[in-house]
Backbone and ligand atoms as CSV (ligand in chain L), in Angstrom:
chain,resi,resn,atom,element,x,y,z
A,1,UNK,N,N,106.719,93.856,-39.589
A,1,UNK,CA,C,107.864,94.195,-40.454
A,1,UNK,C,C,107.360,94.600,-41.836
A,2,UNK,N,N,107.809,95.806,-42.386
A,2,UNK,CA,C,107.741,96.087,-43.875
A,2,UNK,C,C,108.552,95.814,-44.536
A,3,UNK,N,N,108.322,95.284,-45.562
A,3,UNK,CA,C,109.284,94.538,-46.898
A,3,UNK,C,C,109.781,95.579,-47.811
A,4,UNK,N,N,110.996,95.252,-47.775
A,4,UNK,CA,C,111.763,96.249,-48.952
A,4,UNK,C,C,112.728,95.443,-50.053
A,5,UNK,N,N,113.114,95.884,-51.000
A,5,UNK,CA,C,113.916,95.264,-52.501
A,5,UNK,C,C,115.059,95.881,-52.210
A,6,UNK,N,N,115.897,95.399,-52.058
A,6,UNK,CA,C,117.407,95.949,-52.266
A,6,UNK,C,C,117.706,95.163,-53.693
A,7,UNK,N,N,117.396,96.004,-54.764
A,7,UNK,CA,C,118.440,95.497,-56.118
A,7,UNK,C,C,120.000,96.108,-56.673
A,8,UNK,N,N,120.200,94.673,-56.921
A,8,UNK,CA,C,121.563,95.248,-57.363
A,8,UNK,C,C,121.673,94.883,-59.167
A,9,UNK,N,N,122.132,95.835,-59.878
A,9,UNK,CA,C,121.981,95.593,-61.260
A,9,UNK,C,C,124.233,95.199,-61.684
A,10,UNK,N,N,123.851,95.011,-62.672
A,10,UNK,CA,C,125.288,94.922,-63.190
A,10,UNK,C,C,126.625,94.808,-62.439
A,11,UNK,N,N,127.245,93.480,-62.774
A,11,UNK,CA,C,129.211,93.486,-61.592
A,11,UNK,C,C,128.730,93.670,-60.326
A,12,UNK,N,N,127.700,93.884,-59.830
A,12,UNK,CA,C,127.807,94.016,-58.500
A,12,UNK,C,C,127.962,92.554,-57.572
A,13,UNK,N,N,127.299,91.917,-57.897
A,13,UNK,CA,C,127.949,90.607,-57.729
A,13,UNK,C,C,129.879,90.223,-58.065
A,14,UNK,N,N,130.283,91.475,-58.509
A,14,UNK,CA,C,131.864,90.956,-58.412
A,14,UNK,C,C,132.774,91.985,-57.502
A,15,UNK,N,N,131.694,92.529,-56.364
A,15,UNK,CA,C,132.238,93.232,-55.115
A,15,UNK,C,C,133.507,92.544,-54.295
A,16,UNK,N,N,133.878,93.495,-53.769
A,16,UNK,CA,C,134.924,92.454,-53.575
A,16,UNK,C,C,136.546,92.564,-53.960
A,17,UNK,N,N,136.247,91.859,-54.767
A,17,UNK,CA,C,137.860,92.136,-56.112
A,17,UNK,C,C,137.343,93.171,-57.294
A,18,UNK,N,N,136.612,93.595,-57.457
A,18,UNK,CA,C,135.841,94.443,-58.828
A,18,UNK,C,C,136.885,95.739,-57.744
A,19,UNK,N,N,137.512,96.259,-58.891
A,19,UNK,CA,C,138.416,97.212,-58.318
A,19,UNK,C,C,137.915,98.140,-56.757
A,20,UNK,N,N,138.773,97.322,-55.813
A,20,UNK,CA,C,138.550,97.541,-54.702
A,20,UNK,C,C,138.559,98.953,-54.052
A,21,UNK,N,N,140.150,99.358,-54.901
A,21,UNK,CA,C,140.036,100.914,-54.807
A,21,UNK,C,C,138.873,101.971,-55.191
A,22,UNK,N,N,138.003,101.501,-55.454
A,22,UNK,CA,C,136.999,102.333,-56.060
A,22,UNK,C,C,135.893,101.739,-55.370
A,23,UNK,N,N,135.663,100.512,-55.187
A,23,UNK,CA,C,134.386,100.285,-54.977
A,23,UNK,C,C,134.458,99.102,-53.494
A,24,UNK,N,N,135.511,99.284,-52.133
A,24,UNK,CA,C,135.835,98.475,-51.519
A,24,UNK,C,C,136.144,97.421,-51.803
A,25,UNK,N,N,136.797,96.605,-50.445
A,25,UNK,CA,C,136.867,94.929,-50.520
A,25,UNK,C,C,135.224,94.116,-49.962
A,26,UNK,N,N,134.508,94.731,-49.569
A,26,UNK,CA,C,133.244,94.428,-48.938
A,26,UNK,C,C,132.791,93.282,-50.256
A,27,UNK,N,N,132.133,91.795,-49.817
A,27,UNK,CA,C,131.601,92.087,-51.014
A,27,UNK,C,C,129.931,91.637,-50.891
A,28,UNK,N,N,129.206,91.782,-51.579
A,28,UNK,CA,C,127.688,91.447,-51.568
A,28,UNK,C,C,127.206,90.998,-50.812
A,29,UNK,N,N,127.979,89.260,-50.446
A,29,UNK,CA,C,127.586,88.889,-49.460
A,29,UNK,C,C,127.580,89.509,-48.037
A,30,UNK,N,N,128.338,89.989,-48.220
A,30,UNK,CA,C,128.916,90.920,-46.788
A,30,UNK,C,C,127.524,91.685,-46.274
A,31,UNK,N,N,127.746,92.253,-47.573
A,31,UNK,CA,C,126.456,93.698,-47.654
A,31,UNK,C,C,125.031,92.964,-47.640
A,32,UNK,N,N,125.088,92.400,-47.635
A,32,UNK,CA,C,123.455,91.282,-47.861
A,32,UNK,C,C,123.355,90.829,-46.349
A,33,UNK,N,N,124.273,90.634,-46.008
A,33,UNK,CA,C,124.133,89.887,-44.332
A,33,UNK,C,C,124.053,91.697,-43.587
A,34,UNK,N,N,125.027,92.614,-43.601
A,34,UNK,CA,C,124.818,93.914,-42.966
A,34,UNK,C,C,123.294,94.278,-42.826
A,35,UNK,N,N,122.504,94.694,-44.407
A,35,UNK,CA,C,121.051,94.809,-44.597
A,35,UNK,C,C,120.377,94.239,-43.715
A,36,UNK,N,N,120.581,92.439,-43.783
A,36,UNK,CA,C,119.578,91.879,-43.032
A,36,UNK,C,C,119.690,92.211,-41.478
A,37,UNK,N,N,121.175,92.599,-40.777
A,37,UNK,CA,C,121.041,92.655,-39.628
A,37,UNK,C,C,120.272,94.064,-39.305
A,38,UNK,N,N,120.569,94.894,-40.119
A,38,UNK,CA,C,120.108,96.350,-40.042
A,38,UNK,C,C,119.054,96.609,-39.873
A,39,UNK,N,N,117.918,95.235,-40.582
A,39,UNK,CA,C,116.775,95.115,-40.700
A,39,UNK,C,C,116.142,94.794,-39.536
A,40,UNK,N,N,116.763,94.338,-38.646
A,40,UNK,CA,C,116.217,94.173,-36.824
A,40,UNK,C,C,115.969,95.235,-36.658
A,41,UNK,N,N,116.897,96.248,-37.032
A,41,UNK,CA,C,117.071,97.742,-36.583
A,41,UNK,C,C,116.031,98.636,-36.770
A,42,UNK,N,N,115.382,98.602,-38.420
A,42,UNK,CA,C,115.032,99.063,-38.895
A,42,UNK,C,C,113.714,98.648,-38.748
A,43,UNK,N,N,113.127,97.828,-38.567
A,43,UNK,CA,C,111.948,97.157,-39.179
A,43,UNK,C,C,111.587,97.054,-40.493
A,44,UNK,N,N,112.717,96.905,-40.929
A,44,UNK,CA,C,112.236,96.533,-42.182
A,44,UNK,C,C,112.715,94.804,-42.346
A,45,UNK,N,N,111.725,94.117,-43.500
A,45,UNK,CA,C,112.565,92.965,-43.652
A,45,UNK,C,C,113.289,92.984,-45.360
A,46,UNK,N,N,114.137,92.418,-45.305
A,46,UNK,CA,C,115.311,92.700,-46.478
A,46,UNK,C,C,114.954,91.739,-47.822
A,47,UNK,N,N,114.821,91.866,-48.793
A,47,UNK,CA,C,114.711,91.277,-50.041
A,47,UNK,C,C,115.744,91.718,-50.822
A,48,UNK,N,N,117.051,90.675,-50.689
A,48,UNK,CA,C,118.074,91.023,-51.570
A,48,UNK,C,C,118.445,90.300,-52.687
A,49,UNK,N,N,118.563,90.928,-53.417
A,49,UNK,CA,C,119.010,90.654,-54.968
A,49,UNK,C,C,119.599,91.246,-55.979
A,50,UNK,N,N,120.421,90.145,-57.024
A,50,UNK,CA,C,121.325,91.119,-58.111
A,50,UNK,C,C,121.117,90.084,-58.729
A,51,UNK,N,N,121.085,91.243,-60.264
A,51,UNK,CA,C,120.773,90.599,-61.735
A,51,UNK,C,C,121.867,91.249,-62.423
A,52,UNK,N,N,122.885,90.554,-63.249
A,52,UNK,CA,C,123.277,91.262,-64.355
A,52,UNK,C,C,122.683,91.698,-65.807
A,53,UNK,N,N,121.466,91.249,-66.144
A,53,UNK,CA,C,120.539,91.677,-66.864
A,53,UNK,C,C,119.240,93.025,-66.906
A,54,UNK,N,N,119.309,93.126,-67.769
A,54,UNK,CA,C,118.494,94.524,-67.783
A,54,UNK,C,C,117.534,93.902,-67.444
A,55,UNK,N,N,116.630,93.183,-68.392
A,55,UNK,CA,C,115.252,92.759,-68.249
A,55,UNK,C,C,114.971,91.810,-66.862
A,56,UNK,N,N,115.686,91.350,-66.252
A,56,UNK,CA,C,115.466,90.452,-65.093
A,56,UNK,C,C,115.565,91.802,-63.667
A,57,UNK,N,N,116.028,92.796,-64.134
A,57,UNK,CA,C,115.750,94.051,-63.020
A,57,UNK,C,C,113.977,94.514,-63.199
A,58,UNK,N,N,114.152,94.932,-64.393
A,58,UNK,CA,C,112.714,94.995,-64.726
A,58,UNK,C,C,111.859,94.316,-64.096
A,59,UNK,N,N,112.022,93.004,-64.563
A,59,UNK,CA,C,111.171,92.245,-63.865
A,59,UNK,C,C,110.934,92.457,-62.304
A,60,UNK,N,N,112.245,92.385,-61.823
A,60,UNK,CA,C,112.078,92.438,-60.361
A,60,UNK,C,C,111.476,93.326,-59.860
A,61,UNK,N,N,111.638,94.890,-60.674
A,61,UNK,CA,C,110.444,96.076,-60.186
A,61,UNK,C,C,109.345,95.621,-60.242
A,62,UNK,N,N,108.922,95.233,-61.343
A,62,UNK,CA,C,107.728,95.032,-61.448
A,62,UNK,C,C,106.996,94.023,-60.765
A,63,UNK,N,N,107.442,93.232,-60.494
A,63,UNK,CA,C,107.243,91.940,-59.220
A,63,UNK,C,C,107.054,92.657,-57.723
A,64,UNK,N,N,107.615,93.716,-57.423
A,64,UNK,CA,C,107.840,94.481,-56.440
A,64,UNK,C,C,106.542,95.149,-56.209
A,65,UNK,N,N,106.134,95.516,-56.911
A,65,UNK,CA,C,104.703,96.035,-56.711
A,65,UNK,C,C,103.205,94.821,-55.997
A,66,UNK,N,N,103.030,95.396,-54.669
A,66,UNK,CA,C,102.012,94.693,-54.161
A,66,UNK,C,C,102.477,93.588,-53.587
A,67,UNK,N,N,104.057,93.670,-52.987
A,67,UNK,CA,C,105.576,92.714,-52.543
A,67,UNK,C,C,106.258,93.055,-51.631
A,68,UNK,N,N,106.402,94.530,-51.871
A,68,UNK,CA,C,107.609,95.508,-50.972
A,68,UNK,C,C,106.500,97.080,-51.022
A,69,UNK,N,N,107.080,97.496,-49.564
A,69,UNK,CA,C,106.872,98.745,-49.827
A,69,UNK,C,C,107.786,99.687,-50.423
A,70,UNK,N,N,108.900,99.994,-51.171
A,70,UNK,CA,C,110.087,100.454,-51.193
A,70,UNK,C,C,111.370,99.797,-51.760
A,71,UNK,N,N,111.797,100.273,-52.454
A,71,UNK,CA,C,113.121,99.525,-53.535
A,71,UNK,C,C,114.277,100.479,-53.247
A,72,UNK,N,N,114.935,100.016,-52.939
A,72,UNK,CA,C,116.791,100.675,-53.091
A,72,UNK,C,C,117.117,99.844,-54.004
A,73,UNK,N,N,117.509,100.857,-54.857
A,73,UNK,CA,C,118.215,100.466,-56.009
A,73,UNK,C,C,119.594,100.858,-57.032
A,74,UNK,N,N,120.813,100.044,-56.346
A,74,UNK,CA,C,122.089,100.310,-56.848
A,74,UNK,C,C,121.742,99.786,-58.204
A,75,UNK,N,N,121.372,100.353,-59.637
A,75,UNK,CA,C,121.434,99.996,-60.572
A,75,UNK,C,C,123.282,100.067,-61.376
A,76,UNK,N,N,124.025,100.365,-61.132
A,76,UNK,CA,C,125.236,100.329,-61.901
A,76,UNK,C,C,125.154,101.031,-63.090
A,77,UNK,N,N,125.816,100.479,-63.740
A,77,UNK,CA,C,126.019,101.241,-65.079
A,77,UNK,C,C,124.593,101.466,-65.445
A,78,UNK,N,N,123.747,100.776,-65.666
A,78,UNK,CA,C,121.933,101.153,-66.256
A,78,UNK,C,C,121.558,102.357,-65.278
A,79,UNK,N,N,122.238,102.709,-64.746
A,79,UNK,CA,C,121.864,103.712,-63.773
A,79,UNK,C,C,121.535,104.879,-65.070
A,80,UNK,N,N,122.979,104.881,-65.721
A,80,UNK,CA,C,123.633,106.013,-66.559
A,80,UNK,C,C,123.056,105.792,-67.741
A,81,UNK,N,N,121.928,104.942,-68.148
A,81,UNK,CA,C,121.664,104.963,-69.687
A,81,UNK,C,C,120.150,104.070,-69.714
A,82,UNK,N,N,119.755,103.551,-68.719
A,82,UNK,CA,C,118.462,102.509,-68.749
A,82,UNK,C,C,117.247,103.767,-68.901
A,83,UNK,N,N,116.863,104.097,-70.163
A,83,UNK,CA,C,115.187,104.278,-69.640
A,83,UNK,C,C,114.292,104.085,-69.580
A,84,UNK,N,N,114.627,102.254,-69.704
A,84,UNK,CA,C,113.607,101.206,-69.789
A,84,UNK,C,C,113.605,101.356,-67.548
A,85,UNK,N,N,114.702,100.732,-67.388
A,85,UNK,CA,C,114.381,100.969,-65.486
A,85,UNK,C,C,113.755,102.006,-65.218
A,86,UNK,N,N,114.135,103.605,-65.664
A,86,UNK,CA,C,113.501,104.470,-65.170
A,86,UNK,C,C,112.171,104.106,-65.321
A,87,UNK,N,N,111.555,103.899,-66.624
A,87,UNK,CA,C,109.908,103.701,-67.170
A,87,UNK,C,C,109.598,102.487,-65.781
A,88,UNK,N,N,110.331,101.611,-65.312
A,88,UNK,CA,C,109.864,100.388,-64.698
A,88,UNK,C,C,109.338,100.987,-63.165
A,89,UNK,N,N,110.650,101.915,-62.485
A,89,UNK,CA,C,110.634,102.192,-61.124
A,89,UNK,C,C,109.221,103.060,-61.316
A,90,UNK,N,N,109.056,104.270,-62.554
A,90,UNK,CA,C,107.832,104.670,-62.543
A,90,UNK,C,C,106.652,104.168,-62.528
A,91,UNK,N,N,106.561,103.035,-62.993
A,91,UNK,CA,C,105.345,102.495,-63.169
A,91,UNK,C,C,104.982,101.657,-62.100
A,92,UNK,N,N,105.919,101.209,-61.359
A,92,UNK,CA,C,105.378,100.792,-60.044
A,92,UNK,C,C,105.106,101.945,-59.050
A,93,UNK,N,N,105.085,102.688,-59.373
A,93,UNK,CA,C,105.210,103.673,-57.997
A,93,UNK,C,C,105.197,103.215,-57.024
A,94,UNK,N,N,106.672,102.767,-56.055
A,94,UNK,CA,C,107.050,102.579,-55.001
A,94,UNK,C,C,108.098,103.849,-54.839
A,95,UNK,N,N,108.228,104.140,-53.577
A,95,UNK,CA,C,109.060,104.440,-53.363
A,95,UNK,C,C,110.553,104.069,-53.823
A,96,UNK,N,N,111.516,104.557,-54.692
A,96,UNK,CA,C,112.193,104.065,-54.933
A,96,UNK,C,C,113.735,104.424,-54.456
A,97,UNK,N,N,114.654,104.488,-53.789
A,97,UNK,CA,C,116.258,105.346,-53.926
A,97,UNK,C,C,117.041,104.587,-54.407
A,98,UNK,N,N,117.861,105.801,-55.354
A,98,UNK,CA,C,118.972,105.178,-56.055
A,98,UNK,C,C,120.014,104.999,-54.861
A,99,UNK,N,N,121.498,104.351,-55.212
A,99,UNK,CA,C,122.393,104.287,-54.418
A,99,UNK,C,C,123.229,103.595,-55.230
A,100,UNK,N,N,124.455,104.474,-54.842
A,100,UNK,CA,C,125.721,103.828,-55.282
A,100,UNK,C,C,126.849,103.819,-53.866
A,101,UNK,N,N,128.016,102.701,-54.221
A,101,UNK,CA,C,128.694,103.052,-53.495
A,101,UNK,C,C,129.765,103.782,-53.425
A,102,UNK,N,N,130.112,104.206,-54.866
A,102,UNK,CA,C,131.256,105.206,-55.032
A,102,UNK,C,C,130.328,106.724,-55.657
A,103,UNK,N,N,131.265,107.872,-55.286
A,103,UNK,CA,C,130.658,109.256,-55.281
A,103,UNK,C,C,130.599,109.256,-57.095
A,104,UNK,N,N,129.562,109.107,-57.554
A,104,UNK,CA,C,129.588,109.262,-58.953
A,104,UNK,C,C,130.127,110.805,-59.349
A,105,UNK,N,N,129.690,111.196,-58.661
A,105,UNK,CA,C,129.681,112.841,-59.232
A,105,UNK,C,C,131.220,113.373,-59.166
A,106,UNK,N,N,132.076,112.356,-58.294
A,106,UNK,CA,C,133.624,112.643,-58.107
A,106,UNK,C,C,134.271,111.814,-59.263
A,107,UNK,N,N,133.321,111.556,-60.388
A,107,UNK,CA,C,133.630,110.383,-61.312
A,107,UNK,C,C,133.844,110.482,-62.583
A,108,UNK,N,N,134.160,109.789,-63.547
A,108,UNK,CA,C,133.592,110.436,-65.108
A,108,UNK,C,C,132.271,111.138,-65.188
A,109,UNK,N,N,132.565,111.998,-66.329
A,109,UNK,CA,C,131.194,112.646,-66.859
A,109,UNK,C,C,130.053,112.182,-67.195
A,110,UNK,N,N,130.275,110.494,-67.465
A,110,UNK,CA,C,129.248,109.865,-67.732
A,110,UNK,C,C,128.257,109.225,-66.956
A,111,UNK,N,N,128.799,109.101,-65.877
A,111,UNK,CA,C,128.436,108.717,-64.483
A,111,UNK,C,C,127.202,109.889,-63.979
A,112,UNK,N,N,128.165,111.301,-64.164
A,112,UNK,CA,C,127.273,112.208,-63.958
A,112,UNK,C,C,125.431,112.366,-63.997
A,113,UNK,N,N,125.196,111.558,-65.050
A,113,UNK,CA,C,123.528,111.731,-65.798
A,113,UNK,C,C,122.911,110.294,-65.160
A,114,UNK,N,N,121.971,110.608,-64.295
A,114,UNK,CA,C,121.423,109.496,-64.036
A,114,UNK,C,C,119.846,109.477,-64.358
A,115,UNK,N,N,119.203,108.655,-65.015
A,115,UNK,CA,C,117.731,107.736,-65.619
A,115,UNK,C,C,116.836,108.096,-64.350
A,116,UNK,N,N,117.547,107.179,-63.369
A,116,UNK,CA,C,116.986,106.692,-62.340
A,116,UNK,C,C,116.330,107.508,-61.304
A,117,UNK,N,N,117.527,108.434,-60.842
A,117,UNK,CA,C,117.357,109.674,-59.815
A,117,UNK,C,C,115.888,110.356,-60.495
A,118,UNK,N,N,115.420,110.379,-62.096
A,118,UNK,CA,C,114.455,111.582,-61.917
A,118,UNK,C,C,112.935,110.828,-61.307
A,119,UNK,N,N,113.166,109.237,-60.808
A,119,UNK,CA,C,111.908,108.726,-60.685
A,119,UNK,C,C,112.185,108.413,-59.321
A,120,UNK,N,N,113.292,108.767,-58.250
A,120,UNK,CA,C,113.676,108.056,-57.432
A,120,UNK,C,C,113.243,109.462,-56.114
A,121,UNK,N,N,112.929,109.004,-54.869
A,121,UNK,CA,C,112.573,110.023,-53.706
A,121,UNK,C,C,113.900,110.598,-53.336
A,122,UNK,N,N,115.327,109.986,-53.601
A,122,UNK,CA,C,116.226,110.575,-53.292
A,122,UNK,C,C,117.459,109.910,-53.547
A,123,UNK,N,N,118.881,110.542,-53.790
A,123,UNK,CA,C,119.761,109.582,-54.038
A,123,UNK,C,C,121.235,109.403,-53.074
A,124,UNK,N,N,121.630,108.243,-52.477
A,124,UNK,CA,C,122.599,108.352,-52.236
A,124,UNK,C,C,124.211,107.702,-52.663
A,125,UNK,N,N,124.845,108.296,-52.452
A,125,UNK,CA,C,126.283,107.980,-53.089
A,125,UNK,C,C,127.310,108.419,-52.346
A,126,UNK,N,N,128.553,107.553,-52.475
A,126,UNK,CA,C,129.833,107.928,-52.264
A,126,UNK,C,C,130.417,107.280,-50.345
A,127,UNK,N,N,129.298,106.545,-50.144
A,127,UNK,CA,C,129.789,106.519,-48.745
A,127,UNK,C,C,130.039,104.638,-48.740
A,128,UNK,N,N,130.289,104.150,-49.783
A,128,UNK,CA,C,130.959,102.561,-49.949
A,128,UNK,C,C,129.584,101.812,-49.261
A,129,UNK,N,N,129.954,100.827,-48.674
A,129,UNK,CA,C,128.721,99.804,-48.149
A,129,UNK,C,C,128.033,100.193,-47.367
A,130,UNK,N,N,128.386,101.342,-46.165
A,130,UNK,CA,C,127.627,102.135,-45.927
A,130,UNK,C,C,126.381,102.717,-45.651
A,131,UNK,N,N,126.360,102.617,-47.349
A,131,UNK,CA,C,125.206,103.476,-47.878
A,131,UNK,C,C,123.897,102.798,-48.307
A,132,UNK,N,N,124.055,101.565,-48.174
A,132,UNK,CA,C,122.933,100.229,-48.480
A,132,UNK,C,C,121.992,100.938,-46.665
A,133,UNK,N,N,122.843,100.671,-46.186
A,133,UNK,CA,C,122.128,101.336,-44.699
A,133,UNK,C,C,121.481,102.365,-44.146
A,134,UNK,N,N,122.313,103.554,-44.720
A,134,UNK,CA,C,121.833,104.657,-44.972
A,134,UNK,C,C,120.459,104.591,-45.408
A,135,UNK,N,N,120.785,103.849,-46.543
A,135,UNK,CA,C,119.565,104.130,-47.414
A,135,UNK,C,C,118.113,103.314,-46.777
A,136,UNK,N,N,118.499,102.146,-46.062
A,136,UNK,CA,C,117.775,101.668,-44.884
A,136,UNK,C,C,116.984,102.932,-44.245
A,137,UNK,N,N,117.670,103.505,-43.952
A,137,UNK,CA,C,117.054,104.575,-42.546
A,137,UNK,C,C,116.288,104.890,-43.347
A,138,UNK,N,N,116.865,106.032,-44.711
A,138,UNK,CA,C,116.536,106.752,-45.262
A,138,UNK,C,C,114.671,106.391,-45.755
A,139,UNK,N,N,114.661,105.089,-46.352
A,139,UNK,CA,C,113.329,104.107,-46.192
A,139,UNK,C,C,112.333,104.300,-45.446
A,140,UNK,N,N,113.151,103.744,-43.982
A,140,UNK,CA,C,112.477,103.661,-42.585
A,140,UNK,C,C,111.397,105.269,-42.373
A,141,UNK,N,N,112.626,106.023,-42.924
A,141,UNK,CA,C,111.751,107.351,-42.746
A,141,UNK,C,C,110.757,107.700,-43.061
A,142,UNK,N,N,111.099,107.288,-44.634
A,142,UNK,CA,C,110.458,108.093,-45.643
A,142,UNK,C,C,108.729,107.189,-45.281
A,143,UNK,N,N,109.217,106.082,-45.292
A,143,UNK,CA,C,107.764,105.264,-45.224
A,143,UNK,C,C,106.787,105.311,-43.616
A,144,UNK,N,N,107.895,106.102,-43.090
A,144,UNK,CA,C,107.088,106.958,-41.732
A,144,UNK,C,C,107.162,105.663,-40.243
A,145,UNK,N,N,107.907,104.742,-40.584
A,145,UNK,CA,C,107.890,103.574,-39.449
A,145,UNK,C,C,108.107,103.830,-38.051
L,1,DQA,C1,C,128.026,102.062,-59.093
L,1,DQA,C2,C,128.461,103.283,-59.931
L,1,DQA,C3,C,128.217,103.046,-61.410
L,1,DQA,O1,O,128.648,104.173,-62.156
L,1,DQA,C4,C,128.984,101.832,-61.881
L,1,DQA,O2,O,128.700,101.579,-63.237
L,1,DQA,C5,C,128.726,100.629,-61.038
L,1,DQA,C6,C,128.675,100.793,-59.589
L,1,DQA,C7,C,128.379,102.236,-57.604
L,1,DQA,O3,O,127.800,101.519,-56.796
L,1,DQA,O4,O,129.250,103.044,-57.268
L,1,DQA,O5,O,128.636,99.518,-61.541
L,1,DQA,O6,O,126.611,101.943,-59.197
């Protein structure tokens, strides 16, 4: 099995009830148990986690190195303004994908600009819980399993 980081940055821990219309009723836990089953699937094994802090994401990249082969990373709002994460995902060079679960780009303008995507192998969005899985495969691939 290869090890991967699923981070979650900011409210994501308030999945769930965190306006459902936008971002499902699913909540973390849900999506944390999906991953791990996915992870039979996948061969991958799942390292899940959420920080509402900037610097405790950081950290976690950086911990990630010589840990995981590969980080999915729903950063949230730091998505749209961190270029301390971007500097972090770079400097580990792992493989990294962004992911959200709502279509940013169907979103405010601010949403639009993402840090993350210019250090990331690819990004996905808009397909709700989904897309934690997706982005599974997407992994599985990329890391050639
Ligand atoms: C999000 C999208 C971000 O713009 C927002 O700040 C979030 C969640 C998503 O998963 O759709 O917190 O990353």
């Amino acid at each position: 099995m290869v090890s991967v980081l699923i981070l979650n940055g900011p409210n994501l821990n308030l999945l769930g009830s965190r306006q459902p219309e936008v971002y499902g009723k699913t909540t973390l836990a849900d999506i944390e148990g999906m991953c791990r089953a996915h992870g039979q699937n996948t061969d991958l094994e799942v390292t899940f986690s959420q920080s509402n802090h900037e610097g405790a994401l950081i950290d976690a990249i950086h911990a990630a190195r010589g840990t995981h082969a590969g980080i999915i990373l729903n950063a949230g709002a730091y998505t749209h303004t961190s270029i301390a994460l971007m500097d972090a995902i770079a400097s580990v060079e792992l493989p990294s994908i962004e992911l959200h679960l709502s279509n940013v780009h169907a979103r405010e303008e601010f949403r639009h600009t993402s840090y993350i995507a210019k250090v990331c192998i690819g990004v996905i969005c808009g397909f709700g819980a989904q897309g934690y899985l997706l982005a599974m495969d997407a992994m599985k691939a990329h890391l050639k399993l």
